[in-house]
VOZANU-762002 format. One record per residue (C-alpha): x, y, z. Coordinates in nm, 4 decimals. Layout:
// residues N
east / north / up
X / Y / Z
...
***
This chain:
// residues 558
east / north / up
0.0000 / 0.0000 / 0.0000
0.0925 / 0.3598 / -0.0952
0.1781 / 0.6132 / 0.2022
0.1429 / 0.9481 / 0.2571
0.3145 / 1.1537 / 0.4722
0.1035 / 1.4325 / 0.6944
0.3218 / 1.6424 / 0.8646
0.2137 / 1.7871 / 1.1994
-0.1941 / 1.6870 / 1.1360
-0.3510 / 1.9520 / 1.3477
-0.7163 / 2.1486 / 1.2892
-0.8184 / 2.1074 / 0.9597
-0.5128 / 1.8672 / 0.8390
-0.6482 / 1.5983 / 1.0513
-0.9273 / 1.5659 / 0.7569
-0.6124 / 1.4808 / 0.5243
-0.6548 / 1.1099 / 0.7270
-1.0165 / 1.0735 / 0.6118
-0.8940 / 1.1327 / 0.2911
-0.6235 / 0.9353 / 0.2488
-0.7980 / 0.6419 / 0.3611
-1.0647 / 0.6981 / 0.0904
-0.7873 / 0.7100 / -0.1767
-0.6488 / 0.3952 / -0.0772
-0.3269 / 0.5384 / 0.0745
-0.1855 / 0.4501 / 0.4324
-0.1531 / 0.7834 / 0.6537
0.1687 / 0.8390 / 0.8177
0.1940 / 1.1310 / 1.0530
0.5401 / 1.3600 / 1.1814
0.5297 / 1.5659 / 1.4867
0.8389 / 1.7544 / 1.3970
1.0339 / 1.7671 / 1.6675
1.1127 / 2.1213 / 1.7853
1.4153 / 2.1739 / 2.0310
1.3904 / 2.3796 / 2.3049
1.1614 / 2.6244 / 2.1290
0.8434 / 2.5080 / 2.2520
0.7122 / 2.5721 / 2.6413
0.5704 / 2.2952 / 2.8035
0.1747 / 2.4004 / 2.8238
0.1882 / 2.6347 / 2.5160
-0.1411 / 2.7159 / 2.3650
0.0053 / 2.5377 / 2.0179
0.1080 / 2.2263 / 2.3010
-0.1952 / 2.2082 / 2.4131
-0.3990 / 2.1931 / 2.0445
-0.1525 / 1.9312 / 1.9366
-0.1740 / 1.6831 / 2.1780
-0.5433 / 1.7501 / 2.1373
-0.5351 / 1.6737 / 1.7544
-0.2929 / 1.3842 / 1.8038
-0.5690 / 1.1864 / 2.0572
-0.8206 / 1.2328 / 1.7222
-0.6325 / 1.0152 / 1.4715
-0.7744 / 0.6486 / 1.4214
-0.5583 / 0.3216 / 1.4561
-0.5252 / 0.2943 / 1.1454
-0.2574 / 0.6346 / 1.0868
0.0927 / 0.5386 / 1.1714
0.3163 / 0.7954 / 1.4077
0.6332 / 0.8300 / 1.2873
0.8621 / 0.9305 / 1.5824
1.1173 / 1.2299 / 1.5112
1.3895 / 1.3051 / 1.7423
1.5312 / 1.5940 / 1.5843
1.7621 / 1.4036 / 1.3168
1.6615 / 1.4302 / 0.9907
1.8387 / 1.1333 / 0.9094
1.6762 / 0.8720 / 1.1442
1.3801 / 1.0299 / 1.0426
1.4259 / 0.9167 / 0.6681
1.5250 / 0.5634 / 0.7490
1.1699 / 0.5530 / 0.9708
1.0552 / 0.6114 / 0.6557
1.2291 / 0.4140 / 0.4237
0.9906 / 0.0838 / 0.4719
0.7007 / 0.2524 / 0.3172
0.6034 / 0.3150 / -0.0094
0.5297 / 0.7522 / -0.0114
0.3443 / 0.8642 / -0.2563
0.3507 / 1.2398 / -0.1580
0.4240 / 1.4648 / 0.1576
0.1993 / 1.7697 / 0.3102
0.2331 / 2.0069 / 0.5679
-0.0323 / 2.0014 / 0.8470
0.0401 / 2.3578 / 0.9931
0.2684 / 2.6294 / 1.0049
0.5025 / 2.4054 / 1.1878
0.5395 / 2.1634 / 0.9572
0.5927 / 2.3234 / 0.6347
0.9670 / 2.3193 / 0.6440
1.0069 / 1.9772 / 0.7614
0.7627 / 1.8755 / 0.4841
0.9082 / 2.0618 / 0.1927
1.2894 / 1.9152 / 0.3160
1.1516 / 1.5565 / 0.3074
0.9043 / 1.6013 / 0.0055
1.2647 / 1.7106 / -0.1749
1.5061 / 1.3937 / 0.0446
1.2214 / 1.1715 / -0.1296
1.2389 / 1.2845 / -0.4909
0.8802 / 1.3652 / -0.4437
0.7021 / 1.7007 / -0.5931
0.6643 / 1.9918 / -0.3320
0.7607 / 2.3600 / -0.2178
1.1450 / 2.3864 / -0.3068
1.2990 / 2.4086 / 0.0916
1.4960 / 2.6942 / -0.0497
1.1069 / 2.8670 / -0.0727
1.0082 / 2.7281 / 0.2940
1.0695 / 3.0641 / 0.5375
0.8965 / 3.2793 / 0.2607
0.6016 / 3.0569 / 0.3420
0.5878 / 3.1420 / 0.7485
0.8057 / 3.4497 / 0.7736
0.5905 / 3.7301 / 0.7329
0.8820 / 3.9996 / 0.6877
1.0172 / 3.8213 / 0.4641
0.7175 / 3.7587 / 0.2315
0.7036 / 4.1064 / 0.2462
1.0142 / 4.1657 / 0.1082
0.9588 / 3.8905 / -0.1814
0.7094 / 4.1103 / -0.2668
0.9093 / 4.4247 / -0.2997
1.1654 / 4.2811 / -0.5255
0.9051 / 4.1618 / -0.7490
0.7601 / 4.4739 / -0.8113
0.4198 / 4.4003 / -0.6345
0.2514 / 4.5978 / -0.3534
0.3412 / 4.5078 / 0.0018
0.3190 / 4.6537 / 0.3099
0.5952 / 4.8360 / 0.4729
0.7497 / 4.6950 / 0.7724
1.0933 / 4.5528 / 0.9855
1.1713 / 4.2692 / 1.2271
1.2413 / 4.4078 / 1.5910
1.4142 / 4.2902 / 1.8347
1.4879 / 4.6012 / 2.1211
1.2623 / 4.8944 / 2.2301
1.4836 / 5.0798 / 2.0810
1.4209 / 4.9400 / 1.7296
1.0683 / 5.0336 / 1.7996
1.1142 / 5.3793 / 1.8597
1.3655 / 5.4352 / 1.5519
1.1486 / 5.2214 / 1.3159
0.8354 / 5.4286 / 1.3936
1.0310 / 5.7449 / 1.3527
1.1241 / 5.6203 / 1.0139
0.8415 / 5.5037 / 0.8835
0.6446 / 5.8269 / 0.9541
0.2912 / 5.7084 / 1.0143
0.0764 / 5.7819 / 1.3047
-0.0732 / 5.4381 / 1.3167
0.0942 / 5.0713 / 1.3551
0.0840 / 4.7179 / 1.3964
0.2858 / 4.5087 / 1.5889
0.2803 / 4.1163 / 1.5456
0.5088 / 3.8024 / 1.5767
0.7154 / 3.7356 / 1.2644
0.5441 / 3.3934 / 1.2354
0.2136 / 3.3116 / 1.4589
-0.1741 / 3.2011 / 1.3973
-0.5094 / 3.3425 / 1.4682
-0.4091 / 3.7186 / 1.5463
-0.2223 / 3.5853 / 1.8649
0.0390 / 3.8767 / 1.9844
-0.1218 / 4.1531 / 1.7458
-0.1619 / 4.5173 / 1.8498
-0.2687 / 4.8090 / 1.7082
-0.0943 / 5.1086 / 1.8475
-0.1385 / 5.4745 / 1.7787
0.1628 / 5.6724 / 1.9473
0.5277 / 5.5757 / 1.9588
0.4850 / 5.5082 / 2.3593
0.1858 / 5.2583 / 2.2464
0.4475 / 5.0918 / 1.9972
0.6970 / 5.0545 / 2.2674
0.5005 / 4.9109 / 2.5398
0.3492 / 4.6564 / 2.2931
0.6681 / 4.5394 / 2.2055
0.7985 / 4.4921 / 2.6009
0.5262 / 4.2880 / 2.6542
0.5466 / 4.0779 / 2.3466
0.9393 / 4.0575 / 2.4400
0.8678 / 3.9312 / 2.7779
0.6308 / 3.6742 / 2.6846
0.6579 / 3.3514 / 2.3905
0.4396 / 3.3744 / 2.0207
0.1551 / 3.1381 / 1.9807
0.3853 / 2.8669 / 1.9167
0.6014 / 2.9129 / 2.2308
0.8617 / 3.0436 / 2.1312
1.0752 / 3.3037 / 2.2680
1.2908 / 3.5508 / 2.1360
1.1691 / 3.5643 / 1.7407
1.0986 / 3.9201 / 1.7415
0.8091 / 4.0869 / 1.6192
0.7185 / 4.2483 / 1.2895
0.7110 / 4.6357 / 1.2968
0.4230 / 4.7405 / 0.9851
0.2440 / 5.0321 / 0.8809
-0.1249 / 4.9873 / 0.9387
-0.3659 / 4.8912 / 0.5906
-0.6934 / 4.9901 / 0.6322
-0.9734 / 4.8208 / 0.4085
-1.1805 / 4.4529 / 0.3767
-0.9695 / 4.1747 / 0.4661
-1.0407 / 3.8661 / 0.2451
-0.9173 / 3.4807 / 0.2415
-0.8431 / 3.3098 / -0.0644
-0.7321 / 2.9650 / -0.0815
-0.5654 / 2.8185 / -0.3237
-0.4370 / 2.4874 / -0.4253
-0.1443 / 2.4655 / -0.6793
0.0100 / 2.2137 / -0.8998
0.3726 / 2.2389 / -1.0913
0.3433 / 2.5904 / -1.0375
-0.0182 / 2.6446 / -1.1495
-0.2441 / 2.7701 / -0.9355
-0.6741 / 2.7375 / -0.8659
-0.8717 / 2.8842 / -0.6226
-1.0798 / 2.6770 / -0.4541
-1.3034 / 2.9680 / -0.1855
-1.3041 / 3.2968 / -0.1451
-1.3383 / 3.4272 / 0.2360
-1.4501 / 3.7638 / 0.3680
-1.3654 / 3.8000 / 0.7577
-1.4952 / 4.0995 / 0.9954
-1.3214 / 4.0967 / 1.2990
-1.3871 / 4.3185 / 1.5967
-1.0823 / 4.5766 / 1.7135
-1.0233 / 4.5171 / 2.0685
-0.8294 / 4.8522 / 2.1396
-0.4766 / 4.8085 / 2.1286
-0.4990 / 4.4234 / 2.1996
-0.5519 / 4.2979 / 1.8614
-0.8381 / 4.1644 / 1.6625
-1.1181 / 3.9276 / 1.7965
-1.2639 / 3.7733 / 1.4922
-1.6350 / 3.8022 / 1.4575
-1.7148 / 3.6381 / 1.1544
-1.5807 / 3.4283 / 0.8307
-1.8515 / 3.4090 / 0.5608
-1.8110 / 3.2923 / 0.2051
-1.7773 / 3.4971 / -0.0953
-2.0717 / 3.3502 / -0.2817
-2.0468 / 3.6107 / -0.6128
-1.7319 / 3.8169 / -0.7387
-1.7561 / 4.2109 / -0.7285
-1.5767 / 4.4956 / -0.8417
-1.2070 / 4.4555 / -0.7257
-1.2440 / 4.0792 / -0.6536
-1.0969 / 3.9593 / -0.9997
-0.8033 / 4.1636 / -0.9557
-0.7537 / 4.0832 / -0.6289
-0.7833 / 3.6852 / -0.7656
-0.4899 / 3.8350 / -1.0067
-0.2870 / 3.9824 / -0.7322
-0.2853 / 3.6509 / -0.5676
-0.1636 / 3.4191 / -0.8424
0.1300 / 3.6711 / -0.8785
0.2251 / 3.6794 / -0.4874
0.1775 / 3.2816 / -0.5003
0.4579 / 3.3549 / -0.7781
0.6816 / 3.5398 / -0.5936
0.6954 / 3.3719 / -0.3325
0.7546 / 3.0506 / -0.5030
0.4527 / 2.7856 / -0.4431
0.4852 / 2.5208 / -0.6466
0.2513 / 2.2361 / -0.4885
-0.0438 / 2.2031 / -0.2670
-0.2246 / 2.4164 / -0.0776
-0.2494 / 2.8172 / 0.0745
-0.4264 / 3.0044 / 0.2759
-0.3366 / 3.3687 / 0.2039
-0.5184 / 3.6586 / 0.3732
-0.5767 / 4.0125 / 0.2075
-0.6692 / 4.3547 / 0.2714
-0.8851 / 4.5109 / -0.0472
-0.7989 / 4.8518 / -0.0039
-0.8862 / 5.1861 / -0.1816
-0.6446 / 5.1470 / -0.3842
-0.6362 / 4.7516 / -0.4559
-0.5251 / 4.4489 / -0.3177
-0.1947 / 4.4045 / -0.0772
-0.0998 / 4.0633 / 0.0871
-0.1252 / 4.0741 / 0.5151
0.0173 / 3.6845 / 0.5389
0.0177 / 3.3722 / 0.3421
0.1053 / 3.0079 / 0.4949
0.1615 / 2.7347 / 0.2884
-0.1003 / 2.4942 / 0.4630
-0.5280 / 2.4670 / 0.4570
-0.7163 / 2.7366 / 0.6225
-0.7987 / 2.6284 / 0.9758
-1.1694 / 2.6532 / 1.1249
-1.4225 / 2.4191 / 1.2408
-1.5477 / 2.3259 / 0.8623
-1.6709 / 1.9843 / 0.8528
-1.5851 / 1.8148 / 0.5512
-1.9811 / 1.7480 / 0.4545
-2.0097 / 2.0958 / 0.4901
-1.7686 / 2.2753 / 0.2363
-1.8291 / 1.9509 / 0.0045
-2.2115 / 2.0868 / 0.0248
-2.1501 / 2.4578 / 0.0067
-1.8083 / 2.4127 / -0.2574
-1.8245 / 2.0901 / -0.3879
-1.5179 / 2.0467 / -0.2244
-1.2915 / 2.0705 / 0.0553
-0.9300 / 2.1675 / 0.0768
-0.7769 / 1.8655 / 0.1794
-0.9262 / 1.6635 / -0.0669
-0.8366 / 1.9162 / -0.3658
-0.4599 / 1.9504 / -0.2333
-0.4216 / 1.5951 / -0.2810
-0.5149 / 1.5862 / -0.6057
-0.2686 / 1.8851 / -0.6411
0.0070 / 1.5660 / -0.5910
-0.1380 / 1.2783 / -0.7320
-0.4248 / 1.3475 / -1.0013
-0.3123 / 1.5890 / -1.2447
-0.6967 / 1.5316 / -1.4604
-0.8926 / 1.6153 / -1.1511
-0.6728 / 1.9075 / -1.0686
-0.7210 / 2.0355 / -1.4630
-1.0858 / 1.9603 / -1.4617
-1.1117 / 2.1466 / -1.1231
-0.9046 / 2.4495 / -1.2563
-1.1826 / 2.5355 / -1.5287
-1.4678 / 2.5039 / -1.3234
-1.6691 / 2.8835 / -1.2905
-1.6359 / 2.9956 / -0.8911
-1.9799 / 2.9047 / -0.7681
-2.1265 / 2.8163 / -0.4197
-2.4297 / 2.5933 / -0.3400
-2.5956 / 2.8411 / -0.0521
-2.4125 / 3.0910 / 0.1925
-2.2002 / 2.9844 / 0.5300
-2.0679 / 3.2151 / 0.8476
-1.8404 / 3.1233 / 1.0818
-1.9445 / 3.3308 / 1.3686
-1.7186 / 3.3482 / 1.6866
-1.8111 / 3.4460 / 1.9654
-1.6638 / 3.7810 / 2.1530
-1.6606 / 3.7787 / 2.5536
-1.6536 / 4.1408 / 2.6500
-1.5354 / 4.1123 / 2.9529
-1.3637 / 3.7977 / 3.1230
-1.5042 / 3.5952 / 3.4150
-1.6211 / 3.2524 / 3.5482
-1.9475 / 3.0933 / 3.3987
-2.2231 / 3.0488 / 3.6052
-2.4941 / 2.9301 / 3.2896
-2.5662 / 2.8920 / 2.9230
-2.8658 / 2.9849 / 2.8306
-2.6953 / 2.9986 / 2.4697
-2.7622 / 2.6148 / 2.4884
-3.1458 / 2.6498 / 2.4013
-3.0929 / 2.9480 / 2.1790
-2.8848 / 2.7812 / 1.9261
-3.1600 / 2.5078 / 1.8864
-3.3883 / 2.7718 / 1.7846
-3.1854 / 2.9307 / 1.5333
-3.3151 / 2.7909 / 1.1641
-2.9975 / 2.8336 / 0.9625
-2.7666 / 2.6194 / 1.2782
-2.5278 / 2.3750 / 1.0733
-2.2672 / 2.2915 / 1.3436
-1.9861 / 2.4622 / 1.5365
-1.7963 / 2.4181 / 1.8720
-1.8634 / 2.5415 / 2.2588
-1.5972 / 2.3375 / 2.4032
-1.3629 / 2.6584 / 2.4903
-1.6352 / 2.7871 / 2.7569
-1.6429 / 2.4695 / 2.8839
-1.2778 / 2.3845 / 2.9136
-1.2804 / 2.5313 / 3.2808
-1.6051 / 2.7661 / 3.3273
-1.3932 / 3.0646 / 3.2948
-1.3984 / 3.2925 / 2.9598
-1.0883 / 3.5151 / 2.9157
-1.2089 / 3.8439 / 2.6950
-1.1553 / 3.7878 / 2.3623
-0.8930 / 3.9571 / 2.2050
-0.7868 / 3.6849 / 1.8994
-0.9325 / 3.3433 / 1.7887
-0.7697 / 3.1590 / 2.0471
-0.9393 / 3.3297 / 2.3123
-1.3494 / 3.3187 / 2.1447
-1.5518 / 3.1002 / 2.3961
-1.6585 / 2.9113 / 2.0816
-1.8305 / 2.9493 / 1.7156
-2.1320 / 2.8786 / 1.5312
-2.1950 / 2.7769 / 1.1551
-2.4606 / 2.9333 / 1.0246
-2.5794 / 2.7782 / 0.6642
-2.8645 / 2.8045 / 0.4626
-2.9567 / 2.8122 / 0.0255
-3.1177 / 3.1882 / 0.1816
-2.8698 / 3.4309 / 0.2352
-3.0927 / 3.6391 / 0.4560
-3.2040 / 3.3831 / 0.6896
-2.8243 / 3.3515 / 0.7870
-2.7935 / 3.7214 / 0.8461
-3.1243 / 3.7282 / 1.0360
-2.9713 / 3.4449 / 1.2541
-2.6507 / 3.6362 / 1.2445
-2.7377 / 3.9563 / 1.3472
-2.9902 / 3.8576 / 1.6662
-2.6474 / 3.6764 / 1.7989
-2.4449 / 3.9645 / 1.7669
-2.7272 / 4.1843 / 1.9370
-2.7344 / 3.9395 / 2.2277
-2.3298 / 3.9288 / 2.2469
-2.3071 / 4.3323 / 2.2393
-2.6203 / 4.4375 / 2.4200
-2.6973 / 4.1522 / 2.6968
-2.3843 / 3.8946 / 2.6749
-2.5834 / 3.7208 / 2.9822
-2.8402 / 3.5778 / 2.7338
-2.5759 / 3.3852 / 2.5929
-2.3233 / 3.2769 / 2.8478
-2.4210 / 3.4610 / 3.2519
-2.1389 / 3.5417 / 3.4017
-1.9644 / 3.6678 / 3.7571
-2.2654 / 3.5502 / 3.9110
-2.4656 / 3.8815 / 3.7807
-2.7741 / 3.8785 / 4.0081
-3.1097 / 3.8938 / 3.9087
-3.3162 / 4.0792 / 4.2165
-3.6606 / 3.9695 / 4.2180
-3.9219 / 4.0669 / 4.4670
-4.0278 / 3.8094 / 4.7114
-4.3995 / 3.7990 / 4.5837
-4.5203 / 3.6841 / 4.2274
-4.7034 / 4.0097 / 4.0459
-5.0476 / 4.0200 / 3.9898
-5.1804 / 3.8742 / 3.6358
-5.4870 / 4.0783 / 3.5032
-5.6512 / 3.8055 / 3.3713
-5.9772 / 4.0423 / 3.1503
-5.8385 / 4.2147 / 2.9162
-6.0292 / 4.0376 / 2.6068
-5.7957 / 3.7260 / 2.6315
-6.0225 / 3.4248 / 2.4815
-5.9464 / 3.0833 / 2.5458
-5.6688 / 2.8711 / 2.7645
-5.4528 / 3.0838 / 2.9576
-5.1511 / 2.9556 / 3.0726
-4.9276 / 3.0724 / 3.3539
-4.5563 / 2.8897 / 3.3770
-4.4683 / 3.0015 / 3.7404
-4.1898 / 2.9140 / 4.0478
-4.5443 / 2.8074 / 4.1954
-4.8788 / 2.7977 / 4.2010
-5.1001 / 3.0932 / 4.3103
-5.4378 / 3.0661 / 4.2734
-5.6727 / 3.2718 / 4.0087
-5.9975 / 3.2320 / 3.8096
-5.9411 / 3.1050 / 3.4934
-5.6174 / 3.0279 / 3.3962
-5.3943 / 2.6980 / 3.4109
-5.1021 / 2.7740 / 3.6760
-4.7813 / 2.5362 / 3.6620
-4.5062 / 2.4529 / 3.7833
-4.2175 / 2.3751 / 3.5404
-4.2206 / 2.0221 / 3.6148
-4.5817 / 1.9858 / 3.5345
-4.5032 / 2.1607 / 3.2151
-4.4199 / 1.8830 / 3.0036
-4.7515 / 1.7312 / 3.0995
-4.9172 / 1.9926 / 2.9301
-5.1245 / 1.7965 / 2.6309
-5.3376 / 2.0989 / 2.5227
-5.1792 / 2.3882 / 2.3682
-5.2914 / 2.7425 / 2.5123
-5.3730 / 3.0541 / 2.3929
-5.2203 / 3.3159 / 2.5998
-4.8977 / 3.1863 / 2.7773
-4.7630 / 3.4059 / 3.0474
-4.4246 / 3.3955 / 3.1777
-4.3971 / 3.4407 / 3.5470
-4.0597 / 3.2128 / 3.6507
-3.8425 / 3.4516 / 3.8674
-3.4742 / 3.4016 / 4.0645
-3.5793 / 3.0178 / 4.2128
-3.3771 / 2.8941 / 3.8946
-3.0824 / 2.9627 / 3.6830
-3.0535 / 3.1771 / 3.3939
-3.0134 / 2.9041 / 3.1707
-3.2949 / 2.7025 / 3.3005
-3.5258 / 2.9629 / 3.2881
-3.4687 / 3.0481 / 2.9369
-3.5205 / 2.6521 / 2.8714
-3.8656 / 2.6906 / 3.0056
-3.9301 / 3.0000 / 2.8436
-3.9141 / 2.8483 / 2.5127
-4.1080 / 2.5446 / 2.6611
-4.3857 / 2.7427 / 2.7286
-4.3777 / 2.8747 / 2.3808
-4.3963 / 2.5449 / 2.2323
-4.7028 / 2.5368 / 2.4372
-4.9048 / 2.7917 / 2.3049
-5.0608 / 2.7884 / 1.9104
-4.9659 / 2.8972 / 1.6532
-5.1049 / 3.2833 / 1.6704
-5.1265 / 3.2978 / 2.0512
-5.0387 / 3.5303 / 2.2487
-4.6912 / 3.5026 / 2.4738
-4.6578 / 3.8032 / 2.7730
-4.3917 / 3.8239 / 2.9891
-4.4506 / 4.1320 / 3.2887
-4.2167 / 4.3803 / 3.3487
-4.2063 / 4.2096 / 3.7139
-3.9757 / 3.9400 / 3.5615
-3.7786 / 4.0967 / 3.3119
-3.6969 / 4.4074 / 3.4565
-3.4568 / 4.2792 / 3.8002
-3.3397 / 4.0224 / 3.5464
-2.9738 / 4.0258 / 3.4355
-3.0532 / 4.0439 / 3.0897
-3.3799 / 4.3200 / 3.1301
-3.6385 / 4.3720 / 2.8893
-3.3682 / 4.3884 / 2.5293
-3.2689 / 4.0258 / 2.6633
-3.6363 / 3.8361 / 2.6910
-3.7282 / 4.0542 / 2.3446
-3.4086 / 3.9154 / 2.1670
-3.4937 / 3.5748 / 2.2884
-3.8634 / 3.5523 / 2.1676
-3.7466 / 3.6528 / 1.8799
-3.5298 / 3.3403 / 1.8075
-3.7710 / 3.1341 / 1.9650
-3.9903 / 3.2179 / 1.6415
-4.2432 / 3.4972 / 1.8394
-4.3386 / 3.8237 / 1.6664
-4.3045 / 4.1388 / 1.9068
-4.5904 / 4.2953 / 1.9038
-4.6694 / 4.6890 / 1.9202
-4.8328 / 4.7897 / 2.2893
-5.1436 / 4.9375 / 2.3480
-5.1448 / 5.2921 / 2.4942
-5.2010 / 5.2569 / 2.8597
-5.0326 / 4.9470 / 2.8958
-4.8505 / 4.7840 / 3.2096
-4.5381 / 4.7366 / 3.0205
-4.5697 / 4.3591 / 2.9721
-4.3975 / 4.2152 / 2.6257
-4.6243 / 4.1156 / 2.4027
-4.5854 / 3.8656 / 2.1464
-4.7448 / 3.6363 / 1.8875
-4.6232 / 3.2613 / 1.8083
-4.5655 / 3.2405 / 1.4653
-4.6353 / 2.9356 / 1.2572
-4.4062 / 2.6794 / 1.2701
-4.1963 / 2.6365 / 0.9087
***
């Protein structure tokens, strides 16, 4: 059997496996190994050994201690059909063996243009194509002579090679510059390292974009076209909000596609696949980083083979080992089947967890296609989110209608910027309700079942009290359904029986909730509106004269 060689399978390279083993090929996997430069309980530590635990029993580990010749002869019993890198950290080991092998890949020679972003830069320049001015420091006082130099009243500071905005700051004033920089210098890069420096560059403004690519004998293909939004988080950096496909090109977006294929020239990538990120500008395209590996994310292979008609992985092996498919591929028009968003979540603030009501929300929301929570529950603590490795979690949001997904979209991002408890409560935020339940006017022209979901019973003509474990019992949907749970249970649980109660009441009755339970809650009366919204209930107008109660109408179930 044929081999190939994955090295360093984290995030999305650990679909590579999958794939190989649907080609036919065995799956042999390198952790380079990385002397000294790596601290025990590094973020990048940490997401290895939690990619490594994912791969079946049926992928080989080859060990690698460091000697690139013990390494080969670990090797030598297996037939290798091709070599890939995994992640930023394996793209020089990969292109050195890929070469060793006689097997087609980056040229080594090519390898730091791939991960050093000062560097690229400089390809750039000497090839005549826009880049971004910038220089490697090392010393504050580097800092304050570079910014006097370059002349610009806004910067960005950033390790020479890192991931997911880790270490990035945006800094206004020379004095912002330079105490950036000492804590970058007293700290390690993503990757934990120490000691690399950090880039120096004058700050792009514009729409930053992803394209991917996959290339073969120095031809090139896109295979998606990215648009991120991400969140500026003072001088701290970036906290992503958003990755959504490009579904249609627009003015600037063929050039751009241009611009790429050249920088892919320049800076020499000759097989398999990139993820390149860049700012669209005023004045056209310019290149902010490209790394010769697969975009990461949480993309589900099903997913992008849905939305693309293909995923990354798959498409870069072709790149190696089926020229026709790669050819055939190359002249297909750019279309998508539907529209997908990545949506991260932003923590404003940091803080221990004390519920998710985001739990039920989610399951409410009609374009849901997948995503990952397991961040906020790694130890019930949520750092603020200044970069992707500090978001609580993401969401995909997918659907053949565009607007659903931005419906969806935008009632998350009013929870997360208006009433962040609705989604995860936090620092035990109390909610200060009154002793005694509040009187229920029960006239008012109401016709038919009322029902009343309550801490406990109180008696009243007319209406169906209950208690939330009597709930469920409920056979006969209501009419009116009036929400009346207080502080007796959590956040999360009370948002879980709010949207019981809805799915109690028919389609075109009436849900109220009184003022007496929204308003001492953590989340007030923006939060409960918000949330009958997702839970598929129409806000309605009040009547002059009114109490103050939300009013609502269920809406027909799609």
């Amino acid at each position: 059997m044929k081999a190939i060689v994955i090295v360093e399978a984290i995030s999305t390279a650990l679909f590579y496996e999958r794939d190989i083993l649907d080609r036919g090929f065995l799956p042999l996997v390198v952790y380079p190994h990385i002397e000294g430069s790596l601290d025990e309980g590094s973020s990048y530590e940490k997401v290895r050994d939690a990619c490594r635990r994912q791969l079946s029993d049926r992928t080989i580990e080859i060990p690698d201690d460091g000697n690139f010749e013990h390494l080969l002869t670990a090797l030598a019993p297996y037939d290798i059909a091709c070599v890939v890198a995994g992640s930023e950290m394996g793209v020089v080991l990969a292109d050195r063996l890929a070469q060793a092998l006689g097997l087609p890949g980056n040229p080594p020679a090519s390898s730091l243009l791939h991960q050093n972003k000062d560097m690229m830069q400089e390809a750039l320049r000497e090839h005549g194509l826009r880049s971004i001015r910038g220089r490697v420091v090392h010393t504050l006082q580097e800092v304050r002579d570079w910014w006097k130099e370059l002349g610009v009243s806004h910067v960005v500071l950033k390790p020479v090679a890192g991931a997911g905005t880790a270490g990035l700051h945006f800094c206004n004033s020379e004095e912002e510059a330079v105490r950036a920089a000492e804590t970058e210098f007293a700290g390690a890069d993503y990757f934990g390292r120490k000691d690399g420096g950090l880039i120096m560059q004058e700050r792009i403004e514009g729409t930053e974009y992803i394209i991917n690519t996959v290339s073969r004998n120095g031809v090139h293909r896109i295979t998606d076209i990215w648009v991120y939004d991400k969140v500026r988080r003072g001088q701290s950096g970036n906290a992503y909000n958003y990755a959504r496909i490009l579904r249609r090109l627009e003015a600037g977006h063929a050039e751009m596609a241009e611009y790429a294929y050249r920088v892919l020239d320049a800076l020499d990538f000759r097989y398999g696949p990139s993820h390149g990120e860049y700012m669209l500008t005023e004045t056209g395209p310019v290149l902010v980083e490209v790394g010769a590996r697969p975009m990461g994310g949480h993309f589900e292979r099903s997913m992008l083979d849905r939305l693309l008609g293909h995923h990354l992985t798959d498409a870069s092996l072709d790149s190696y080992l089926d020229p026709d498919a790669f050819e055939r591929d190359q002249k297909k028009k750019y279309r998508t089947n539907g529209f997908l968003m990545n949506k991260f979540f932003i923590t404003p603030e940091g803080g221990t967890v004390d519920s998710y009501p985001v739990l039920t929300l989610l399951h409410s929301l009609k374009t849901l296609a997948g995503g990952s929570l397991s961040p906020a529950f790694s130890d019930f603590r949520l750092p603020k989110t200044v970069d992707l490795d500090s978001a609580p979690g993401n969401i995909l949001l997918y659907s053949e209608d565009e607007n659903e997904v931005w419906r969806d979209y935008q009632l998350i991002r009013t929870l997360e910027t208006r009433c962040f408890s609705a989604l995860f409560q936090m620092n035990g935020e109390p909610d200060r309700y009154p002793r005694s339940l509040p009187s229920v006017p029960l006239a008012e022209g109401r016709a038919g079942l009322t029902r009343i979901l309550a801490d406990e019973k109180n008696a009243s003509d007319g209406a169906q009290w209950l208690t939330p474990d009597e709930l469920s019992a409920a056979a006969v949907q209501a009419d009116t359904g009036i929400f009346l749970m207080q502080g007796k249970y959590s956040l999360e649980e009370r948002v879980s029986l709010l949207h019981s109660l809805i799915c109690s009441i028919r389609p075109g009755g009436c849900i109220e909730i009184p003022k007496e339970v929204y308003a001492p809650s953590s989340i007030g009366r923006a939060g409960f509106e918000l949330l009958l919204e997702a839970f598929g209930v129409t806000l309605e107008v009040p009547a002059c004269g009114t109490d103050e109660r939300i009013i609502g109408t269920v809406e027909e179930k799609a």
